[in-house]
ZASEKE-964696 format. One record per residue (C-alpha): residue in one letter; z, y, x. Coordinates in steps of 0.5 Angstrom, whole numbers, padded with zeros to 4 digits, always signed. Last residue first. Example, Ala and Ser with C-alpha at 12.3 -4.5 7.8 and 13.67 -1.06 7.14 Angstrom:
<recs>
s+0014-0002+0027
a+0016-0009+0025
</recs>
This chain:
<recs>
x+0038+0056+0015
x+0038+0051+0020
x+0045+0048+0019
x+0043+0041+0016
x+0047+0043+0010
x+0042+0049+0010
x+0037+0047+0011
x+0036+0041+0005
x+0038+0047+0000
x+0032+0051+0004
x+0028+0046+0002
x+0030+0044-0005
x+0029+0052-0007
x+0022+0052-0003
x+0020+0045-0007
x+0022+0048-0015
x+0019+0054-0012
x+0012+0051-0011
x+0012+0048-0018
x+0013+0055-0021
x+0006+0057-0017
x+0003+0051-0019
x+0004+0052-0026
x+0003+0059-0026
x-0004+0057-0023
x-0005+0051-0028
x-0007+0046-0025
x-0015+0044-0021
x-0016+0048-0016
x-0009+0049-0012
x-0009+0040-0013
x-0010+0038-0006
x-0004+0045-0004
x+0001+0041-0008
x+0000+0034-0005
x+0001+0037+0002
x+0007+0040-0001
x+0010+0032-0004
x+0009+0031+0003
x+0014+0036+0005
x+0018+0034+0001
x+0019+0029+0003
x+0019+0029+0010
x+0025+0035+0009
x+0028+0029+0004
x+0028+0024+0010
x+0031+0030+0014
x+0036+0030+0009
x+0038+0023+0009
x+0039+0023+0017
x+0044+0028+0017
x+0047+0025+0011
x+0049+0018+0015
x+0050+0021+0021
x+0056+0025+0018
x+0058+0020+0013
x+0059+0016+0020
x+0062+0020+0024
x+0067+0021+0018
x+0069+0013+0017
x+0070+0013+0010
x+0077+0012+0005
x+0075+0020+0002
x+0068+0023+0003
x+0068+0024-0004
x+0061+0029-0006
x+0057+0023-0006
x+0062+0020-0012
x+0061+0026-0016
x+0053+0027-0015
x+0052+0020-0016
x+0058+0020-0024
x+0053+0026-0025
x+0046+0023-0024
x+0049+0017-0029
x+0052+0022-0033
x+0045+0025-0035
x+0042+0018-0035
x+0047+0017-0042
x+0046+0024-0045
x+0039+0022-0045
x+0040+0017-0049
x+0045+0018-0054
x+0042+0024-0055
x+0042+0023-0064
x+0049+0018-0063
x+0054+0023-0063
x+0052+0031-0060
x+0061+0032-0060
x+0061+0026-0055
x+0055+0027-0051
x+0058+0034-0050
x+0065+0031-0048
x+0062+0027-0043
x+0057+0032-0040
x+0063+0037-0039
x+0067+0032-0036
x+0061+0030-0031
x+0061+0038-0029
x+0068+0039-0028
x+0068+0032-0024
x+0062+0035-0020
x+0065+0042-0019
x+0072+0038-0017
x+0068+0033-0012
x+0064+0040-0009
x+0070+0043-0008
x+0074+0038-0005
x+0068+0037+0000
x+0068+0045+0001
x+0076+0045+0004
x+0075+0039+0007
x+0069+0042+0012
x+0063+0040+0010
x+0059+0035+0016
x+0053+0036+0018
x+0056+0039+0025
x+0054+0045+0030
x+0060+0045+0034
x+0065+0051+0034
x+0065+0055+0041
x+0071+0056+0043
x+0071+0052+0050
x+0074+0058+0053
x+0067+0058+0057
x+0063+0057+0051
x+0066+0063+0049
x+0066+0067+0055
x+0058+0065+0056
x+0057+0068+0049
x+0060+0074+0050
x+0056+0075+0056
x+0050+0079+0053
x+0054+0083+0048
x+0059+0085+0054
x+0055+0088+0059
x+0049+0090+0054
x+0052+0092+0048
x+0060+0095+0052
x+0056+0098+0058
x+0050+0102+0052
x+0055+0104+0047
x+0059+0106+0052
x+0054+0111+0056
x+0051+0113+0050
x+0059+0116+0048
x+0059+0118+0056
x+0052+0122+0055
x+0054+0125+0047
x+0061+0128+0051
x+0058+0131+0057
x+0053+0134+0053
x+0058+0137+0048
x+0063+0140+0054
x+0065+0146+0049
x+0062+0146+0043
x+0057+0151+0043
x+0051+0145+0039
x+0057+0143+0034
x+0059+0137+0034
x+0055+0131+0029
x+0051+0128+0036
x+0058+0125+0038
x+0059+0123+0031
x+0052+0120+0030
x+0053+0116+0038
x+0060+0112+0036
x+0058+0111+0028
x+0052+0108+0032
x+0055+0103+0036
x+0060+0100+0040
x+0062+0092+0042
x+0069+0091+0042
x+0067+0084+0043
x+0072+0083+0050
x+0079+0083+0048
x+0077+0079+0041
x+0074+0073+0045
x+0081+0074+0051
x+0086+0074+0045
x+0082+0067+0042
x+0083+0064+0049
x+0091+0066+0050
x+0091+0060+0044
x+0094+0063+0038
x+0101+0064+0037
x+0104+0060+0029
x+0102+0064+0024
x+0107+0063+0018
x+0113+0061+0021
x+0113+0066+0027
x+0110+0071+0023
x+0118+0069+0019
x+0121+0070+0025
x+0120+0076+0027
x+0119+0080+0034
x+0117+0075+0039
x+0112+0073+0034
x+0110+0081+0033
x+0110+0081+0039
x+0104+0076+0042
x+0098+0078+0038
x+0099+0086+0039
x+0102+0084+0046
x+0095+0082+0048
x+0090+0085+0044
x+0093+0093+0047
x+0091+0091+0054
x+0085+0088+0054
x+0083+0094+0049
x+0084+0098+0055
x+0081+0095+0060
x+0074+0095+0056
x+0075+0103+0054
x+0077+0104+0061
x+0071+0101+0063
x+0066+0105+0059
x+0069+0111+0061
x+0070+0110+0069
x+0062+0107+0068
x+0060+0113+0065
x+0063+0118+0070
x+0062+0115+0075
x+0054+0114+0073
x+0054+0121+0071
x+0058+0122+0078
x+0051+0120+0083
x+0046+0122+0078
x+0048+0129+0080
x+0050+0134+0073
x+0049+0141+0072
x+0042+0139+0069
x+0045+0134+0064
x+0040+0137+0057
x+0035+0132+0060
x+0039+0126+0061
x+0041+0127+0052
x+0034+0127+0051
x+0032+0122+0055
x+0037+0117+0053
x+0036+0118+0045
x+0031+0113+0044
x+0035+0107+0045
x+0040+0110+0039
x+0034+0110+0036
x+0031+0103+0038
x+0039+0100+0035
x+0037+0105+0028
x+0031+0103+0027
x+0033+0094+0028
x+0039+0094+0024
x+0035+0098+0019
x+0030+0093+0018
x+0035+0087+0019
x+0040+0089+0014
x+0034+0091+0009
x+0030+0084+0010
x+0038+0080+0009
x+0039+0084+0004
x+0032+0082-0001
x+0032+0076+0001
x+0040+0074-0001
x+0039+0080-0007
x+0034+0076-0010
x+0038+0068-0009
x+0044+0072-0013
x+0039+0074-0018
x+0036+0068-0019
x+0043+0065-0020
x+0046+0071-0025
x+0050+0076-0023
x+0056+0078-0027
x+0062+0073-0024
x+0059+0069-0019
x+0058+0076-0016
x+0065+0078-0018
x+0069+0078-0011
x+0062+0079-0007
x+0061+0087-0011
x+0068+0089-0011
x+0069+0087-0004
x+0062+0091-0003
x+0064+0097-0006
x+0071+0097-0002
x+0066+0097+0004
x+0062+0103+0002
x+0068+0107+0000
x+0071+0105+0007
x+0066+0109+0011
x+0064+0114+0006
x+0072+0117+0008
x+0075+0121+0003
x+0072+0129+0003
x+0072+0129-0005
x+0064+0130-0004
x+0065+0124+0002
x+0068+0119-0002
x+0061+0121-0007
x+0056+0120-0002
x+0059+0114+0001
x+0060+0110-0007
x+0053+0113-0009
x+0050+0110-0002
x+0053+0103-0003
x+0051+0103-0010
x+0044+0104-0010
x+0042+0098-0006
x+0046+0093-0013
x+0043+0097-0017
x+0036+0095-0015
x+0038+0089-0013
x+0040+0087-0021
x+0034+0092-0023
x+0029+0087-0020
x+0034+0081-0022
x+0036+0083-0030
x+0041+0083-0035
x+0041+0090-0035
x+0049+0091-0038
x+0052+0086-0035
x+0049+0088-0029
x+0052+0096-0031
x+0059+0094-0031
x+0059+0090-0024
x+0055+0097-0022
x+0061+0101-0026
x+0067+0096-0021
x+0064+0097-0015
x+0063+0105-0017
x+0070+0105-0018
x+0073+0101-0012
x+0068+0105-0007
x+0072+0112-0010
x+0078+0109-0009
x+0078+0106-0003
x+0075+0112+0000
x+0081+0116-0003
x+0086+0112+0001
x+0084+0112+0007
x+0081+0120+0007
x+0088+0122+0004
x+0093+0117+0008
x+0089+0120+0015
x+0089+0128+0011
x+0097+0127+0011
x+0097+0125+0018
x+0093+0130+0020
x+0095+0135+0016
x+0103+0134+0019
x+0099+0135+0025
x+0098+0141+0025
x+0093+0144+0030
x+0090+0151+0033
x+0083+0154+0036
x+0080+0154+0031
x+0074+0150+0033
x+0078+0146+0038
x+0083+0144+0033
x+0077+0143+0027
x+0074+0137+0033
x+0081+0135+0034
x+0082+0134+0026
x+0075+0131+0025
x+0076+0126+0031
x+0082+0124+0029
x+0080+0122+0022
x+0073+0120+0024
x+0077+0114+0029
x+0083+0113+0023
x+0076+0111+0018
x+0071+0108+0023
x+0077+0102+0024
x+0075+0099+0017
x+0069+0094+0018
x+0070+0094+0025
x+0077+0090+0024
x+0075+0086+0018
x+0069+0083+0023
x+0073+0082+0028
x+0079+0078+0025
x+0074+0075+0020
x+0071+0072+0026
x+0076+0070+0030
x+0079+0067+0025
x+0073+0063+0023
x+0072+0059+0030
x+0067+0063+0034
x+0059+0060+0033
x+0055+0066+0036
x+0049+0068+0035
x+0051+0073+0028
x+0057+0075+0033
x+0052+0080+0036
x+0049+0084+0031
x+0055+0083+0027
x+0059+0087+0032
x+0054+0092+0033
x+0053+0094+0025
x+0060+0094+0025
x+0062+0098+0031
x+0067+0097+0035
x+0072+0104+0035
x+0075+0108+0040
x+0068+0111+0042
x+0068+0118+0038
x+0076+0119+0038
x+0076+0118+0045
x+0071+0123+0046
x+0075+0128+0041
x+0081+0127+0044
x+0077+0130+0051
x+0076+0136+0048
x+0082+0137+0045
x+0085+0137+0052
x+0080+0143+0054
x+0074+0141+0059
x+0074+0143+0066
x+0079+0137+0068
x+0073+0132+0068
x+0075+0126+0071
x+0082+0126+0070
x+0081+0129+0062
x+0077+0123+0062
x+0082+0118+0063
x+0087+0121+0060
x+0083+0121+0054
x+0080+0115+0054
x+0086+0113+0055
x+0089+0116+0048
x+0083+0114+0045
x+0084+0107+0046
x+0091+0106+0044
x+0089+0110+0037
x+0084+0104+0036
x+0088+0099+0038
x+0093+0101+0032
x+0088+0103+0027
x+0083+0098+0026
x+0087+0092+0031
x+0093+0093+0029
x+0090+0093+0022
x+0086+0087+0022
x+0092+0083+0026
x+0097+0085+0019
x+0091+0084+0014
x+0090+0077+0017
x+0091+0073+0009
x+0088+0079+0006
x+0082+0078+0010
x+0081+0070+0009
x+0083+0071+0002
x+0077+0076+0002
x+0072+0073+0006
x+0067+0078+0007
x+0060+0077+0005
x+0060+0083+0001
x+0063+0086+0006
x+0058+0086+0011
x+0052+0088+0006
x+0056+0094+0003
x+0057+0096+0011
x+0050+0096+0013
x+0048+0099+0007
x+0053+0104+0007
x+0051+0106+0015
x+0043+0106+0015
x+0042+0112+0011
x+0049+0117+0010
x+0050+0116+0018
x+0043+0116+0020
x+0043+0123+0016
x+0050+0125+0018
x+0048+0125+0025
x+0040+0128+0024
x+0037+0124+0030
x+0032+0129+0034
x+0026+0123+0037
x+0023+0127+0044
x+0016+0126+0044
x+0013+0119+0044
x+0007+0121+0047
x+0007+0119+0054
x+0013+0112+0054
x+0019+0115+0056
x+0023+0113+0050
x+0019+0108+0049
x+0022+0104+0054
x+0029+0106+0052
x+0028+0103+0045
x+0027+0097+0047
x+0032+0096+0052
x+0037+0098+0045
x+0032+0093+0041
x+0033+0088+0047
x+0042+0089+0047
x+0042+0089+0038
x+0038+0082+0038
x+0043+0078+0042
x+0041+0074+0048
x+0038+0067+0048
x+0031+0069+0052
x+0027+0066+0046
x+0031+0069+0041
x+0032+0076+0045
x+0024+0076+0046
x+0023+0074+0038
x+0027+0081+0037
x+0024+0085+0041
x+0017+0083+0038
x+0020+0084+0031
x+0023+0090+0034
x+0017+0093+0037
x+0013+0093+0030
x+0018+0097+0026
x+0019+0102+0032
x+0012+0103+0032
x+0011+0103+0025
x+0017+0109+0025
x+0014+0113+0029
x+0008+0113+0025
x+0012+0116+0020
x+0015+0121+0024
x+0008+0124+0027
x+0005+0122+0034
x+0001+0125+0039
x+0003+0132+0038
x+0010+0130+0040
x+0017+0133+0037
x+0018+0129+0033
x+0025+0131+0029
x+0030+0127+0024
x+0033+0133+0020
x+0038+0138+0022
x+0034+0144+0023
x+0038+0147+0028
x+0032+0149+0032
x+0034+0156+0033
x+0042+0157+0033
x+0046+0162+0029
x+0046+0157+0023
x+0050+0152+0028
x+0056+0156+0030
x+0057+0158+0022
x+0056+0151+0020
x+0061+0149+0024
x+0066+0154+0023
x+0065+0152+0016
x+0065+0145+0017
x+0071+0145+0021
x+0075+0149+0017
x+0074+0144+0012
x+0076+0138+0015
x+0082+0142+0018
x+0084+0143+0010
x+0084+0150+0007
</recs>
């Protein structure tokens, strides 16, 4: 028997003798119900979220505000999160999204910082939580304190997201930042299992352990790269947008659940199952159904990004109230030395993870020359935490020793690191002077892109010209006329760039003004066109809008 199993069992054998261990989301209030509880957080977080574009401030901080205000609102009750429900529910969507986003290349190439950061740092930063702790709080047995470090070691993803989403960092950064929080939770849920089951069973091996971090990691990955590629298969299959998005929400879900069944890592699953999904979309996805699933991801994203930061905000009064033996003095000490350490500590580690491996090796030192000391600073201090830090404090064991303290200290990290480093990274960004302007210019990488795709495109028509013969002469003629535009507008090459930019910058708001008036137009007619007719005119103009915003940067 593993330790992963051990502590399942001594876990579940603890918990099945305690009342009201029901494990699922609970409302305990007359006045309101859980699904009305959850209309309210809904309509909370467009409120909040309006608040934080308003105020400039970053989403994730004014819901988890949002969410402590209500929790003393008369008549919200005490919400009771279920872990491994909020983990199963809100963390493959939200991971699958992200990866599916992901860079690969720029992920692969920035593997050795992505993995300093996701494995090294965030063993570094357990172990000075735990000394920490351990000073602070000498009553609770060493592997208890290793399970508060394993719990708030890693940045969140859903966190870090959130937060970078409002500000422009250069793309290393962010891919660094976002590749790290992507995969970090598998080595913190690794240690935080082994310490939970060495507590519980009162001994350890660290062979296991290390055994069993190569298993998780490895056997996560495998199972969201089999699912990922099954889903590929079954788009091909269905042909389909509604079905296509349908799938594609399912498979997060199938590839976590199904790591976790073999006990490998649900967190890594998902990610693997997004890589696969975001490498090969241009592949098996047809356009409508890459626009679907755009729409369709960016609602999902927001709504459960929303819930889960209000209730991880709603979870203040229950976790204060089970703090009886504590003053208020020493639990705002005992958080606030916690959270600092968390910060110092990452500080401390970022630094020389990016300086020696160029001291160490020459050929780093050729490849990846030393960034600026600033781009050290920024991933210093976006280590945001989040809900995989609250769920795994929430999944111990009701008799495990010190669980109260544990749960407020993670809270307390959660809530320092989002709000004191959420709401001024943006100011240390700017500060440093890192922060990318908005330019209507495309990056050279793009524009050799678009003249390549234009030139594939004028050379396909050119040789269906010549094999169609005189019979489409004509129209083969305007349509390489409207290519030879599209390949010379998408050169750049011999012009002066600040003029190409202004230039284009003005030409796409003649057609947001175009457009719009061909709208106004549109609506004159509601009566008198067909109703399909005028419906597929208007997405016609939607799809030319939002082309128009996005080179203009206001998507």
């Amino acid at each position: 028997m593993d330790s992963l199993d051990l502590e399942r069992r001594l876990a579940r054998a603890v918990d099945d003798k305690l009342p009201g261990n029901s494990g699922n989301l609970q409302v305990k209030a007359p006045a309101l119900h859980t699904f009305e509880l959850l209309l309210v957080l809904v309509a909370a977080s467009v409120a909040l979220a309006f608040v934080a574009q308003r105020l400039r401030l970053p989403t994730a901080v004014m819901l988890v505000l949002g969410g402590i205000g209500l929790a003393f609102v008369p008549g919200i009750g005490t919400v009771e999160m279920d872990p491994e429900l909020a983990l199963a529910l809100f963390l493959p969507p939200l991971l699958q999204a992200s990866a599916y986003r992901t860079d690969w290349a720029a992920f692969r190439f920035n593997l050795r910082p992505i993995f300093l950061l996701a494995v090294g740092a965030v063993f570094f930063t357990a172990a000075a939580v735990t000394i920490v702790a351990k000073m602070l709080v000498p009553e609770l047995p060493w592997w208890a304190v290793i399970t508060l470090g394993a719990i708030v070691a890693p940045p969140d993803a859903v966190a870090a997201a959130a937060v970078l989403e409002q500000v422009r960092l250069p793309k290393r950064i962010v891919t660094v930042l976002e590749g790290e929080s992507l995969i970090n939770d598998a080595s913190a849920l690794v240690l935080y299992r082994f310490a939970v089951a060495a507590v519980l069973a009162g001994t350890s091996n660290f062979g296991d352990g290390v055994l069993q971090f190569f298993g998780v990691a490895i056997g996560g990955a495998l199972a969201g790269w089999l699912v990922g590629r099954a889903a590929m298969w079954v788009f091909v299959l269905l042909q389909d947008t509604m079905l296509d998005i349908t799938v594609s929400l399912l498979a997060g879900f199938v590839a976590y659940l199904l790591a976790e069944q073999f006990h490998a890592s649900g967190v890594l699953a998902a990610v693997a199952c997004g890589l696969v999904l975001g490498r090969r979309q241009h592949a098996e996805f047809t356009g409508e159904s890459r626009l679907g699933l755009a729409a369709v991801w960016g609602f999902v994203e927001f709504l459960l990004t929303a819930i889960i930061f209000m209730l991880i905000g709603l979870q203040l009064r229950g976790i204060i109230g089970r703090l009886d033996n504590y003053d208020l003095l020493t639990l705002l000490w005992l958080g606030g030395a916690v959270s600092a350490t968390l910060i110092i500590a990452r500080f401390i580690w970022v630094f020389p993870a990016v300086w020696l491996p160029r001291v160490l090796s020459r050929r780093v030192r050729e490849q990846d020359p030393l960034p600026p000391w600033s781009h050290a600073v920024v991933l210093s201090w976006a280590g945001m935490r989040g809900v995989v830090s609250l769920a795994a404090a929430l999944a111990l064991p009701l008799r495990f020793p010190g669980r109260d303290i544990i749960v407020f200290l993670a809270f307390c990290a959660i809530l320092a690191t989002l709000i004191v480093q959420g709401t001024t990274l943006g100011v240390v960004v700017r500060r440093l002077g890192l922060q990318e302007d908005d330019t209507l210019l495309p990056e050279p990488e793009m524009t050799q892109a678009r003249a390549e795709l234009a030139t594939a495109a004028l050379g396909a028509v050119q040789r269906q010209s010549d094999k169609d013969g005189p019979s489409n002469t004509g129209a083969a003629a305007e349509l390489l006329d409207e290519y030879k535009v599209r390949a010379e507008r998408a050169s750049v090459a011999g012009q002066d760039l600040e003029t190409k930019s202004g230039q284009l910058g003005a030409q796409q708001r003649m057609r947001l003004v175009a457009i719009e008036a061909a709208r106004r137009e549109l609506k004159e007619k509601t009566d008198q066109i067909d109703h399909d007719a005028h419906r597929e005119l208007g997405e016609e103009l939607d799809l030319e809008e939002q082309q128009v915003r996005r080179t203009l940067g206001d998507d």
